[in-house]
KENUSE-953859 format. One record per residue: residue in one letter; x negated, y negated, z of N, C-alpha, C in turn. Coordinates in Angstrom, 1 decimal, padded with zeros to 4 digits. Layout:
  aa      nX      nY      nZ     caX     caY     caZ      cX      cY      cZ
   A       X       Y       Z       X       Y       Z       X       Y       Z
...
***
This chain:
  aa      nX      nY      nZ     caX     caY     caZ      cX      cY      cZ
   X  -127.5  -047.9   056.1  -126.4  -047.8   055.3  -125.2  -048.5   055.9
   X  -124.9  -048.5   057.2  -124.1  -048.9   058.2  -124.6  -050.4   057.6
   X  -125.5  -051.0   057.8  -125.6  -053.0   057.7  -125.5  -053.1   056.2
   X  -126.0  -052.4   055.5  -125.2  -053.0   053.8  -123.6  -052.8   053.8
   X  -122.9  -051.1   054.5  -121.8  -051.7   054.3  -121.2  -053.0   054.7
   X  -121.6  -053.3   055.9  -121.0  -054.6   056.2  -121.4  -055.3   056.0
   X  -122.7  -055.5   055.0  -123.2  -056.9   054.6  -121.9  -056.9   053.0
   X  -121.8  -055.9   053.0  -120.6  -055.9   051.4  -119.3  -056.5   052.0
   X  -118.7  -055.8   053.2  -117.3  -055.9   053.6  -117.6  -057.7   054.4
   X  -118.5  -058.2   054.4  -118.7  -059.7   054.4  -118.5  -060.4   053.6
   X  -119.3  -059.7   052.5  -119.3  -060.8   051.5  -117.5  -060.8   050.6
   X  -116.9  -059.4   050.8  -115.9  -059.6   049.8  -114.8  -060.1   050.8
   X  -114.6  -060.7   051.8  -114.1  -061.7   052.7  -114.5  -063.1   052.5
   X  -115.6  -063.0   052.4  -116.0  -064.3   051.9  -115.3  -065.1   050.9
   X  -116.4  -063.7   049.6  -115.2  -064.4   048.6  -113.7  -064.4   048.1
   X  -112.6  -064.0   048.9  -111.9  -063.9   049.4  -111.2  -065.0   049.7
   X  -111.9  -065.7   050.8  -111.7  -066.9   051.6  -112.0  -068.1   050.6
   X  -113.1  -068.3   049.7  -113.2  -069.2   048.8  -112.0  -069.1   047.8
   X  -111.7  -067.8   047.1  -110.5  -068.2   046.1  -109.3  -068.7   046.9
   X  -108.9  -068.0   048.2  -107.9  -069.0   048.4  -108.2  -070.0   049.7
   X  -109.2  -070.1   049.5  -109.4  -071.9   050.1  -109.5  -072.7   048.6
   X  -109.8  -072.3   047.5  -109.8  -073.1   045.7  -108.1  -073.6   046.0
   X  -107.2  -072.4   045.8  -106.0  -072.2   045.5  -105.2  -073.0   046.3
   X  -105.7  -073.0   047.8  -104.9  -073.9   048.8  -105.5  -075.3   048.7
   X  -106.4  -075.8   047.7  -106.8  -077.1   047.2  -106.2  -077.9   046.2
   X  -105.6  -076.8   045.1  -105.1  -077.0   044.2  -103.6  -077.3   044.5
   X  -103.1  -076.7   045.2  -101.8  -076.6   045.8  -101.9  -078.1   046.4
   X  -102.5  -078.5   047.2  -102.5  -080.0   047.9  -102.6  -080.9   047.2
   X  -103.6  -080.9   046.4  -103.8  -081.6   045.1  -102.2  -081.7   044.3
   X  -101.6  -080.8   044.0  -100.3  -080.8   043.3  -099.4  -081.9   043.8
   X  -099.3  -081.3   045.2  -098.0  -081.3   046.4  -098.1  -082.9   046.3
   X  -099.1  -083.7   046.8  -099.4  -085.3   046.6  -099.1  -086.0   045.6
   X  -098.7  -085.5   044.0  -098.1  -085.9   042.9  -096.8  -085.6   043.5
   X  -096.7  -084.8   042.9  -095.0  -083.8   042.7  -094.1  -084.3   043.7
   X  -094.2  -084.7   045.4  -093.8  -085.0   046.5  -093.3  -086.9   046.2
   X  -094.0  -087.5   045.2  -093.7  -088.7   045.0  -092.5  -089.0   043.6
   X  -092.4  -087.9   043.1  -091.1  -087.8   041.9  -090.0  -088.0   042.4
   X  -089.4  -088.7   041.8  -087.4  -088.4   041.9  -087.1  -087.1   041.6
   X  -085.7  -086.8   041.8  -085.8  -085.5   041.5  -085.2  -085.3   039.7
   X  -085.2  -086.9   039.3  -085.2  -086.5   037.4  -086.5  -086.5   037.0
   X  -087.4  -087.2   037.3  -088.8  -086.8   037.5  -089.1  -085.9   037.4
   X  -088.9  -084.8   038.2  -089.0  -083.5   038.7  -088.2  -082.2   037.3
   X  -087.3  -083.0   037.1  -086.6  -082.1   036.4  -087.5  -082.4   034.9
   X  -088.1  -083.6   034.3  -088.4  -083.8   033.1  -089.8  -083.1   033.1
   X  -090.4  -083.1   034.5  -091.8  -082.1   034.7  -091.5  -080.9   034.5
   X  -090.8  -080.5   035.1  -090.2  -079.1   034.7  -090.1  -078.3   033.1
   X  -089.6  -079.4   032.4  -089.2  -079.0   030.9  -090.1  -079.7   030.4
   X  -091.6  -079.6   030.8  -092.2  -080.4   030.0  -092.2  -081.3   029.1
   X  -091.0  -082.4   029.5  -091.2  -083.4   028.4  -091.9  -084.4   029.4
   X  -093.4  -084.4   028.7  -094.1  -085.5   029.5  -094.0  -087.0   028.8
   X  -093.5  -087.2   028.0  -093.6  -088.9   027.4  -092.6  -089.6   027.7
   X  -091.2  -088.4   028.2  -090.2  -089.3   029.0  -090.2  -089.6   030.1
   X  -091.2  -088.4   030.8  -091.5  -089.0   032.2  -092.5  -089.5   032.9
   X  -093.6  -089.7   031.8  -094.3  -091.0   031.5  -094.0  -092.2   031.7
   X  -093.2  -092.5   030.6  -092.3  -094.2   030.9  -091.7  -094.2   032.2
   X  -090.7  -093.5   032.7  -090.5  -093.4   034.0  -091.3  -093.6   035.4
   X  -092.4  -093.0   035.3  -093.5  -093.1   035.9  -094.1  -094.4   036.0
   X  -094.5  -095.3   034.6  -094.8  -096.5   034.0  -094.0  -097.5   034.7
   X  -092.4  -097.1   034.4  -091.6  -098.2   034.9  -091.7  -098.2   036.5
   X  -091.5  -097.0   037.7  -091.5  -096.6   038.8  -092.8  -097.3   039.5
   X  -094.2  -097.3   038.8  -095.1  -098.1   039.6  -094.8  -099.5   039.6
   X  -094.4  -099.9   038.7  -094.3  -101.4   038.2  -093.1  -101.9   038.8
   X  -091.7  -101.2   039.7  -090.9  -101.5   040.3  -090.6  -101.5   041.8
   X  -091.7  -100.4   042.2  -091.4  -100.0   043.6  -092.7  -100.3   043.8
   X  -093.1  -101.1   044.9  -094.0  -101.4   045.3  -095.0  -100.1   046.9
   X  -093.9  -099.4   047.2  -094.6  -098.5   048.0  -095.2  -097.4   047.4
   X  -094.5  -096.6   046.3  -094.9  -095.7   045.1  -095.7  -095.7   044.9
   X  -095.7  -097.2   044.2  -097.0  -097.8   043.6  -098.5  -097.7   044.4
   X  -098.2  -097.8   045.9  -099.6  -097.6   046.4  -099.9  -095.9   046.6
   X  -099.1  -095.0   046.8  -099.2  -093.8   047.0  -100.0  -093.4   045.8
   X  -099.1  -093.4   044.6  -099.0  -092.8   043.4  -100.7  -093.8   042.6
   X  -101.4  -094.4   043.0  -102.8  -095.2   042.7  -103.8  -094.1   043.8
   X  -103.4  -093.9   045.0  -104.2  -093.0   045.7  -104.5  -091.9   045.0
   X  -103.4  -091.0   044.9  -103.8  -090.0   044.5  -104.4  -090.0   042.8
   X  -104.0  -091.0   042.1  -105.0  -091.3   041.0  -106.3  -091.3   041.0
   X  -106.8  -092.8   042.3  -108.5  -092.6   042.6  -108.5  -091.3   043.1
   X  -107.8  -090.3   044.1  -108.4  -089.2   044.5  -109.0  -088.2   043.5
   X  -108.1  -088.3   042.3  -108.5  -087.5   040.9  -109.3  -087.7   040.1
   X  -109.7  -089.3   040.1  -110.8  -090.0   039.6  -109.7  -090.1   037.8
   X  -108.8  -090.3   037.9  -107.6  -090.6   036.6  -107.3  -092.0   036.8
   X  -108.2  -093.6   037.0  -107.0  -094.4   037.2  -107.1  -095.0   036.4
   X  -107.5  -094.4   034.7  -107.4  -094.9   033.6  -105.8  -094.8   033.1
   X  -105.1  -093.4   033.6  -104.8  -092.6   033.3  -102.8  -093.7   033.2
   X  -102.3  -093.7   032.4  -100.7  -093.7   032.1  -099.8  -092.9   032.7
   X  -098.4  -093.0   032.3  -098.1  -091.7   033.3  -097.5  -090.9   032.6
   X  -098.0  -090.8   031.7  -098.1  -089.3   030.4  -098.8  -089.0   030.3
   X  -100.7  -089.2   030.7  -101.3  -088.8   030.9  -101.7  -088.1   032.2
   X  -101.1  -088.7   033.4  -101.3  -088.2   035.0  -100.1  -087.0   034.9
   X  -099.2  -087.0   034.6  -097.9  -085.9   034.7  -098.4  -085.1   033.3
   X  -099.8  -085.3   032.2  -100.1  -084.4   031.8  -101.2  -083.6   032.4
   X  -102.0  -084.5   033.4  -103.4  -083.9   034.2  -102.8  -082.8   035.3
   X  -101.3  -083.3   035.8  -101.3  -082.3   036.9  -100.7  -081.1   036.5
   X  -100.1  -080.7   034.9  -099.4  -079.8   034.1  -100.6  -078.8   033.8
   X  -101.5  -079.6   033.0  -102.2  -079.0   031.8  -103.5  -078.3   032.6
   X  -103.8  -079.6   033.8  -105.0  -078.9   034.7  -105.2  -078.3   035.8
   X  -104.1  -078.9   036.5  -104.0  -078.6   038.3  -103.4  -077.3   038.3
   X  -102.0  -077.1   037.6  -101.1  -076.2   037.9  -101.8  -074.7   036.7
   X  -102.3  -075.2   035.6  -102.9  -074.4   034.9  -104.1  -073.7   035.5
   X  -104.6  -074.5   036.3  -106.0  -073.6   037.0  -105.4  -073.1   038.2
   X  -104.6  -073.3   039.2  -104.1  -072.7   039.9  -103.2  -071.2   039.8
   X  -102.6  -071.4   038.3  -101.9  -069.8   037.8  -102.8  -069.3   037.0
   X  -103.7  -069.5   037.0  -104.8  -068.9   035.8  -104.6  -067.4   036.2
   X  -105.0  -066.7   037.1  -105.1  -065.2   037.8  -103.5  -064.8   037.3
   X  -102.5  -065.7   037.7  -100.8  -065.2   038.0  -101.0  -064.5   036.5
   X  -101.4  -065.3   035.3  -100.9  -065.0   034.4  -101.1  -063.2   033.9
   X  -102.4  -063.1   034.5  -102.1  -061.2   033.7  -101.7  -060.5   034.9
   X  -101.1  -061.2   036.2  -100.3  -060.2   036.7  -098.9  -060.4   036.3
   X  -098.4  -061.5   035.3  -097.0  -062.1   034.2  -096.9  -061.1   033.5
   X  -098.3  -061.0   032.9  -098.3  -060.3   031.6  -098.4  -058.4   031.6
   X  -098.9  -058.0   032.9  -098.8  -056.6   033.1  -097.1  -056.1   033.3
   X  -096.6  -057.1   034.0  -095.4  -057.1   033.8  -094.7  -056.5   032.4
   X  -094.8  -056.6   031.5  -094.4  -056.4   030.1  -095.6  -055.3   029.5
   X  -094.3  -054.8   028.7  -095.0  -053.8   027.5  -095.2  -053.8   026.8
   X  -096.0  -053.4   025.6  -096.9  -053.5   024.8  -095.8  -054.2   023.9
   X  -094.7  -054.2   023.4  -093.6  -054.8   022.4  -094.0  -056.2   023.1
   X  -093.2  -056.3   024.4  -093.3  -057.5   025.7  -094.0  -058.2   025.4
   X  -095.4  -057.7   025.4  -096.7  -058.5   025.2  -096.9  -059.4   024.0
   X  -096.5  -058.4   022.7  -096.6  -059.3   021.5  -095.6  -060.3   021.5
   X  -093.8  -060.0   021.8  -093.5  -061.1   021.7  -093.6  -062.3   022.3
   X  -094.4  -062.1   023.9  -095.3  -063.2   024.4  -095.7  -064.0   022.9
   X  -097.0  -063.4   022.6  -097.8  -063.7   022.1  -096.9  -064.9   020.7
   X  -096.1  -063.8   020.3  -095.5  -064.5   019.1  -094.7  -065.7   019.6
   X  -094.4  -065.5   020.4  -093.2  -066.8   021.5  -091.9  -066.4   020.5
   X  -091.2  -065.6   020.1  -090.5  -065.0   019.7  -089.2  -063.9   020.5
   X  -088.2  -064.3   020.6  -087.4  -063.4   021.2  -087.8  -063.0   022.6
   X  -088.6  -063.5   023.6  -089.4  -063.4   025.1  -088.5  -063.7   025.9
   X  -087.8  -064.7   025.7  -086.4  -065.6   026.3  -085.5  -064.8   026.9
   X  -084.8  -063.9   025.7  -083.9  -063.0   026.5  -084.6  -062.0   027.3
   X  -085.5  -061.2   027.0  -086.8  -060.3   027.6  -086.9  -060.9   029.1
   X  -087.3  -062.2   029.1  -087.7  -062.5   030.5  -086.2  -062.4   031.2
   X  -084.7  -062.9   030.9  -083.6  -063.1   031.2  -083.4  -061.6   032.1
   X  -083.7  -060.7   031.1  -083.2  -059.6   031.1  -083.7  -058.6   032.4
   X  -085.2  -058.9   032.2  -086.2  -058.2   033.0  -086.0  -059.1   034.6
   X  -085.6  -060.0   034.6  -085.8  -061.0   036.1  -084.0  -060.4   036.9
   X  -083.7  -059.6   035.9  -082.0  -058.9   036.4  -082.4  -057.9   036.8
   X  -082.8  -056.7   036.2  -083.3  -055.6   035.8  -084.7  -055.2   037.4
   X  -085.6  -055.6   037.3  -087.0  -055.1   037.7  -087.1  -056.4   039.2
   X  -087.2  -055.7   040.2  -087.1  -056.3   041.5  -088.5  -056.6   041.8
   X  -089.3  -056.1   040.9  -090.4  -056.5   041.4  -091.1  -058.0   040.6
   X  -090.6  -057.8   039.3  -090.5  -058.9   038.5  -090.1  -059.9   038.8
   X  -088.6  -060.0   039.7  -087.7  -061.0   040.5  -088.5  -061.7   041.3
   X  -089.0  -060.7   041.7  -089.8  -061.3   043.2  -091.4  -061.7   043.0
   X  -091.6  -061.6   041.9  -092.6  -062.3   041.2  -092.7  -063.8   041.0
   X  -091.4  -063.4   039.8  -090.8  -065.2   039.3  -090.4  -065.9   040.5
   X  -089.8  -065.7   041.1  -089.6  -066.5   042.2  -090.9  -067.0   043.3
   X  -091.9  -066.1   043.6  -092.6  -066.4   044.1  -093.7  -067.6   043.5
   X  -093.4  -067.5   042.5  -094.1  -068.7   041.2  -093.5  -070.2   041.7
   X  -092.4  -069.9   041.8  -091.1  -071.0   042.3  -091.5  -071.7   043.4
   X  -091.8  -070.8   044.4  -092.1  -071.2   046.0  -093.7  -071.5   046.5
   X  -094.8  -070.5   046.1  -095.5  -070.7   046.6  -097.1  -071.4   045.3
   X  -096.3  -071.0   044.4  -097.3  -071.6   043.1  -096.9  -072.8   042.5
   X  -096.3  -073.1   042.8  -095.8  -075.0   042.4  -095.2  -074.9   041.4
   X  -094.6  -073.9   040.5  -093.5  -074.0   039.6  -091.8  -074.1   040.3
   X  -092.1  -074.8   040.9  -090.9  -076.0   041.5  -089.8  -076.1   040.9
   X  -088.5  -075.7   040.7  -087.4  -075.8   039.8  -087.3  -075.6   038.3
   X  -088.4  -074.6   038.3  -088.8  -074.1   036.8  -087.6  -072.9   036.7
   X  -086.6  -072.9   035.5  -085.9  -072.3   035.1  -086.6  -070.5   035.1
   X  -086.6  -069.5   034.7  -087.2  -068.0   034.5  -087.6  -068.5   032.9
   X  -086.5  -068.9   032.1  -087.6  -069.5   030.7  -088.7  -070.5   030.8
   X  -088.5  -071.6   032.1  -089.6  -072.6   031.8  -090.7  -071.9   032.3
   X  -090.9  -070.5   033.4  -091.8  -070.2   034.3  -092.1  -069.2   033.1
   X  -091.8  -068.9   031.8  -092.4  -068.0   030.7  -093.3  -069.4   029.9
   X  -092.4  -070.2   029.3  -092.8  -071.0   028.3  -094.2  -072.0   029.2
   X  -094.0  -072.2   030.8  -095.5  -072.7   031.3  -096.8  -071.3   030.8
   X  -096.3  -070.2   031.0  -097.2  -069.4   030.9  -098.3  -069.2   029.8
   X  -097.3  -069.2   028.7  -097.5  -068.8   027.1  -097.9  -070.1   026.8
   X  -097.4  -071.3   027.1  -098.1  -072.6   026.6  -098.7  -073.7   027.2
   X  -099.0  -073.1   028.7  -100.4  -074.0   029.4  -101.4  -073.0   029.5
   X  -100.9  -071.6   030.2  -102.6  -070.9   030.7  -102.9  -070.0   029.3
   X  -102.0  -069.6   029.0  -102.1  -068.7   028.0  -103.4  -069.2   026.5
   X  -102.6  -070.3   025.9  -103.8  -070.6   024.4  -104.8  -070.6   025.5
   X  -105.4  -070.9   026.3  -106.9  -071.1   027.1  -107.7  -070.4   027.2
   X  -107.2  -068.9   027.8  -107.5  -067.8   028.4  -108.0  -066.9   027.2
   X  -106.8  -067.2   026.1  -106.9  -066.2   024.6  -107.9  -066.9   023.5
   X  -107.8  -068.1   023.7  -109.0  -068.7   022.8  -110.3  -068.1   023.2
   X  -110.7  -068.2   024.5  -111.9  -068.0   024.8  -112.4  -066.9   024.2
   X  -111.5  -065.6   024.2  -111.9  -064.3   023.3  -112.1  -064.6   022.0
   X  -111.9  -065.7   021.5  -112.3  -065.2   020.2  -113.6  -065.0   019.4
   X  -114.3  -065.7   020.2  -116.3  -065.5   019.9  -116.1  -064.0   020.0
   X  -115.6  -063.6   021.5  -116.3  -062.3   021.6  -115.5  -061.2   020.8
   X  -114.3  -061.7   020.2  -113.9  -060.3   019.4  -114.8  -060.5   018.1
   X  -114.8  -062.0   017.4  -115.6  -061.8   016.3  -116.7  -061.5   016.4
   X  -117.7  -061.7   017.3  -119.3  -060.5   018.1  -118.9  -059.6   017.2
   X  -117.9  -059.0   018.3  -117.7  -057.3   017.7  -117.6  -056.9   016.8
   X  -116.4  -057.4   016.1  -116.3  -057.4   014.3  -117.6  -057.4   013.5
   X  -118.5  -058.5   013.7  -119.8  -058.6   013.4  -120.8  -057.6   013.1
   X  -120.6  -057.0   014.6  -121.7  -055.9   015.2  -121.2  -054.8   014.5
   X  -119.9  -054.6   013.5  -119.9  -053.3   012.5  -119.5  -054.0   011.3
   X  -120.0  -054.7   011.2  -120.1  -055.3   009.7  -118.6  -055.3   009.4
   X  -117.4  -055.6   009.7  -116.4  -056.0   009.8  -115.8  -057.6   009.9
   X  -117.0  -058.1   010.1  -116.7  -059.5   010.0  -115.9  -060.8   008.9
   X  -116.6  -060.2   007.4  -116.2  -060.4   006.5  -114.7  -059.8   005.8
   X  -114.8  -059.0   006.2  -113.4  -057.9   006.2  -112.3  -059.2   006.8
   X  -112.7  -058.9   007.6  -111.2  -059.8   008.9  -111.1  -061.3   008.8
   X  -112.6  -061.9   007.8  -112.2  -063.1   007.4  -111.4  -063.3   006.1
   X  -111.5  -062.3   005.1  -110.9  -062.6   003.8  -109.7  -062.9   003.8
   X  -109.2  -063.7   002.9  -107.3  -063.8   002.7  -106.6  -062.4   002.7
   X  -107.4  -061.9   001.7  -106.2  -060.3   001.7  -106.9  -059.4   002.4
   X  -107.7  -059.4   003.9  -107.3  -058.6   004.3  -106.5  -057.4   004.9
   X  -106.9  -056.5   005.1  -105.9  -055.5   005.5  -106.5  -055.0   006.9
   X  -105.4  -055.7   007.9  -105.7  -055.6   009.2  -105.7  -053.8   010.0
   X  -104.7  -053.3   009.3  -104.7  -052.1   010.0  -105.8  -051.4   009.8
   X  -106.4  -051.5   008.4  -107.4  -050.1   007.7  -109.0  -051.0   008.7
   X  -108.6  -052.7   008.5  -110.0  -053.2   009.7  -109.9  -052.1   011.1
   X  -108.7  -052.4   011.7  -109.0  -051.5   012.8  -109.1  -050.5   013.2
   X  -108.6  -049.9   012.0  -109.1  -048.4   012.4  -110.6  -048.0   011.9
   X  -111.0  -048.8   011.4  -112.4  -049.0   011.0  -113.3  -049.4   012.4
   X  -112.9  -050.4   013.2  -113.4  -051.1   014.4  -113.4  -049.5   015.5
   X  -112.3  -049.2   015.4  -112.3  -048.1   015.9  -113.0  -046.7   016.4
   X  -112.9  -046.4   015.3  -114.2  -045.5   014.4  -115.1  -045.3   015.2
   X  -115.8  -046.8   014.9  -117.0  -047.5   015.3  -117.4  -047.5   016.5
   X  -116.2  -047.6   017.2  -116.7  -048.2   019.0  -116.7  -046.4   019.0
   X  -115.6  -045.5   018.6  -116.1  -044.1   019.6  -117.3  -043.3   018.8
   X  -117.9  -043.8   017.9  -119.7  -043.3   017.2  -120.4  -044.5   018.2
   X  -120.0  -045.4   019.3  -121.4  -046.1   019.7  -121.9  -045.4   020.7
   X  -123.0  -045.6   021.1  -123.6  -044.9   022.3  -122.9  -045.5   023.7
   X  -122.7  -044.7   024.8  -122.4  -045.3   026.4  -121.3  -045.9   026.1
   X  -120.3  -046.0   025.5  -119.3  -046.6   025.2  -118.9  -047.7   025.8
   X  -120.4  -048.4   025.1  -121.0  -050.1   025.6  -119.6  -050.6   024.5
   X  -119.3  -050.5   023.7  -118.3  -051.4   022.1  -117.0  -051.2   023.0
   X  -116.6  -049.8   023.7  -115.3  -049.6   023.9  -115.1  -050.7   025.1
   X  -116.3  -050.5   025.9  -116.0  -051.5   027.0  -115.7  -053.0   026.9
   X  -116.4  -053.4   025.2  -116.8  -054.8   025.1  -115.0  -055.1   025.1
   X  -114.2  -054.1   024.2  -113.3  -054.2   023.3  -112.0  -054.5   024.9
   X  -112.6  -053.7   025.8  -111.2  -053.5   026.6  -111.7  -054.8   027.8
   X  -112.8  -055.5   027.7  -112.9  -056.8   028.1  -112.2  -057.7   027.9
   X  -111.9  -057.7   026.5  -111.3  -058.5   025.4  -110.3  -058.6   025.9
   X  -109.3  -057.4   025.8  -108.2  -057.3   025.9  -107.7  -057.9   027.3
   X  -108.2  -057.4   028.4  -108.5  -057.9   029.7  -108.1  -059.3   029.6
   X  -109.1  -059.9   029.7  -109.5  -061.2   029.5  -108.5  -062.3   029.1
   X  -107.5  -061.7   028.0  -107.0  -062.4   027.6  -105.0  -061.9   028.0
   X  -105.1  -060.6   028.7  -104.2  -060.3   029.1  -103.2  -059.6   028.6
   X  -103.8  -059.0   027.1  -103.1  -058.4   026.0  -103.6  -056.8   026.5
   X  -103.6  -056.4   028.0  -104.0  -054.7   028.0  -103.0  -053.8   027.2
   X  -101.9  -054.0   026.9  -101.0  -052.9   026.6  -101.2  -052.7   024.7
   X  -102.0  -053.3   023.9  -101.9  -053.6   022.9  -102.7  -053.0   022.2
   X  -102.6  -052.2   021.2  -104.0  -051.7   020.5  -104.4  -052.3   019.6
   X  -105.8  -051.7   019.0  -106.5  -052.8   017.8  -106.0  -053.4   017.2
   X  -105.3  -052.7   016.4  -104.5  -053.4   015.1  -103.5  -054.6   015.5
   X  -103.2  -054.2   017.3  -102.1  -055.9   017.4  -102.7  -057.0   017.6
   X  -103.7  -056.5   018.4  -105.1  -057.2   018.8  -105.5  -058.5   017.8
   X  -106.1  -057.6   016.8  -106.4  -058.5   015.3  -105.1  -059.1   014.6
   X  -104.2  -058.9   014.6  -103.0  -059.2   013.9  -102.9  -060.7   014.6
   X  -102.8  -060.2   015.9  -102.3  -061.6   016.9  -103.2  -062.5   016.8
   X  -104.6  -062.3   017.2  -106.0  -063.5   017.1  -105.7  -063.9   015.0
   X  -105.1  -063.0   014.5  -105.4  -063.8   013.3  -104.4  -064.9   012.8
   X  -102.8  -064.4   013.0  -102.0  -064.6   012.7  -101.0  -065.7   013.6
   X  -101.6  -065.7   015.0  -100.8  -066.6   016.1  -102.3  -067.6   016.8
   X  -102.9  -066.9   017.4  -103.6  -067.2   018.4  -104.8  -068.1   017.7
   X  -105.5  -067.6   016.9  -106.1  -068.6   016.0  -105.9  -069.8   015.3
   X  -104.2  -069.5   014.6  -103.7  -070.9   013.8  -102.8  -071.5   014.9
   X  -103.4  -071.4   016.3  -102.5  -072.3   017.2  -103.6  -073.1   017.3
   X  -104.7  -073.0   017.3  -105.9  -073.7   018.0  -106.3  -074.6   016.9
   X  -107.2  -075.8   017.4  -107.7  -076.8   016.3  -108.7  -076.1   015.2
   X  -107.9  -076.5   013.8  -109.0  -075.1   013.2  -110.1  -076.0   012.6
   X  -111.2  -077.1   013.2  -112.8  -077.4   013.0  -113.1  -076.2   014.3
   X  -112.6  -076.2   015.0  -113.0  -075.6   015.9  -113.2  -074.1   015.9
   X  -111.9  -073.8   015.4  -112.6  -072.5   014.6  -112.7  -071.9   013.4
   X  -113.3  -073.1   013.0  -113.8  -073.3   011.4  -115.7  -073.1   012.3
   X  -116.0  -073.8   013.0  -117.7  -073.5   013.8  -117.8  -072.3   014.2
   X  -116.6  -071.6   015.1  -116.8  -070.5   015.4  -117.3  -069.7   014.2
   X  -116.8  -069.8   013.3  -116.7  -068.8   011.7  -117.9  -069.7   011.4
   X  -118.4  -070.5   011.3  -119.9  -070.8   010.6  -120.6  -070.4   012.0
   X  -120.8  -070.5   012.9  -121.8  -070.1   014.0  -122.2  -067.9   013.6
   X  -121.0  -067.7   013.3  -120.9  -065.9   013.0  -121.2  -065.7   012.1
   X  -121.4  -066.2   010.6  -121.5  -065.8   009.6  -123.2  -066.2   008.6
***
């Protein structure tokens, strides 16, 4: 009993030591871009406008000849040296810095309450919310800021360190659920329901509902609070659940794409 425990308290050190040996890779990876910006560079990364700091970039290799060799390294290091520099100042936004907060984000999002959550979701009214909450909640403060310092959102305003959230890791994280909420839907013959124009989302979920506490082992309820998990919406019940995948989270995404998902389910 004694060598499994410590074959366990091994292994969860281990993996341990792998996520943040990932995270301290990612972080390096960043630091070798970001360390070669001006600091308008820096500020137009920040507010994600990448096409103006693109040309910048464009003009910056083509004028400064020392740049220019640094800023090619870390390109071959990435295996990007196709790449423009609205596409490289998109690779280190959209992939580096997005895989590196991937986890931060549902500790962003536990932060906030179930209202919180949705206006996340909606990108609606969040603005003053985050303003308000980063005054208010010391532990919040010390959150955002630590985003600032040790997670490479580098001179990111309290709005830019919401608006990275909700619009790099966030569509990613919440797309992925959507096979598995429509499974579910499926699995009670609710599928049809939740695809129609006039459906009626609340009477769906209280229908979905129903359903998961008649299943055996409360295998449905678990599937459901996966879901939620997963994508970081814990505080939300069914009905916002479906409201949001129908009404935000779905018509943000390319809809062939989930136009297949709906022919793969149906």
């Amino acid at each position: 009993m004694k060598k499994l425990t410590l074959f366990a308290a091994v292994l969860f050190v281990l993996a341990g030591c792998v996520v943040t040996s990932e995270s301290f890779r990612y972080k390096n990876r960043f630091d070798r871009f970001y360390n070669l910006l001006t600091d308008r560079e820096k500020q137009l990364f920040a507010e994600d406008k990448l096409a103006e700091l693109g040309a910048l970039l464009d003009t910056h290799e083509t004028n400064d000849a020392n740049f220019y060799k640094e800023y090619r390294d870390v390109q071959i290091y990435e295996a990007i040296t196709t790449f423009d520099g609205k596409k490289t100042a998109w690779f280190f936004r959209y992939i580096i810095l997005k895989e590196l907060n991937r986890d931060n984000l549902f500790v962003y999002l536990n932060f906030l309450s179930a209202n919180e959550q949705t206006a996340f979701t909606v990108n609606s009214g969040i603005n003053e919310i985050v303003e308000e909450k980063y005054l208010k909640d010391a532990a919040f403060k010390a959150f955002i800021d630590n985003m600032r310092k040790e997670f490479r959102l580098y001179g990111f305003s309290n709005i830019q360190v919401n608006e990275f959230f909700r619009n790099v890791v966030f569509p990613e994280v919440s797309r992925d659920q959507i096979f598995p909420l429509l499974t579910l839907l499926k699995s009670k013959n609710l599928l049809l329901d939740y695809q129609a124009a006039d459906k009626n989302i609340p009477a769906i979920a209280q229908k979905l509902d129903e359903a998961i506490k008649g299943s055996p082992a409360g295998l449905d309820k678990s599937a459901l609070e996966d879901i939620k998990k997963s994508c970081g919406l814990t505080k939300l019940d069914t009905s916002a659940i479906l409201s949001l995948y129908n009404d935000i989270i779905m018509k943000e995404m390319d809809q062939d794409a989930v136009n297949k998902i709906w022919m793969k389910l149906l």
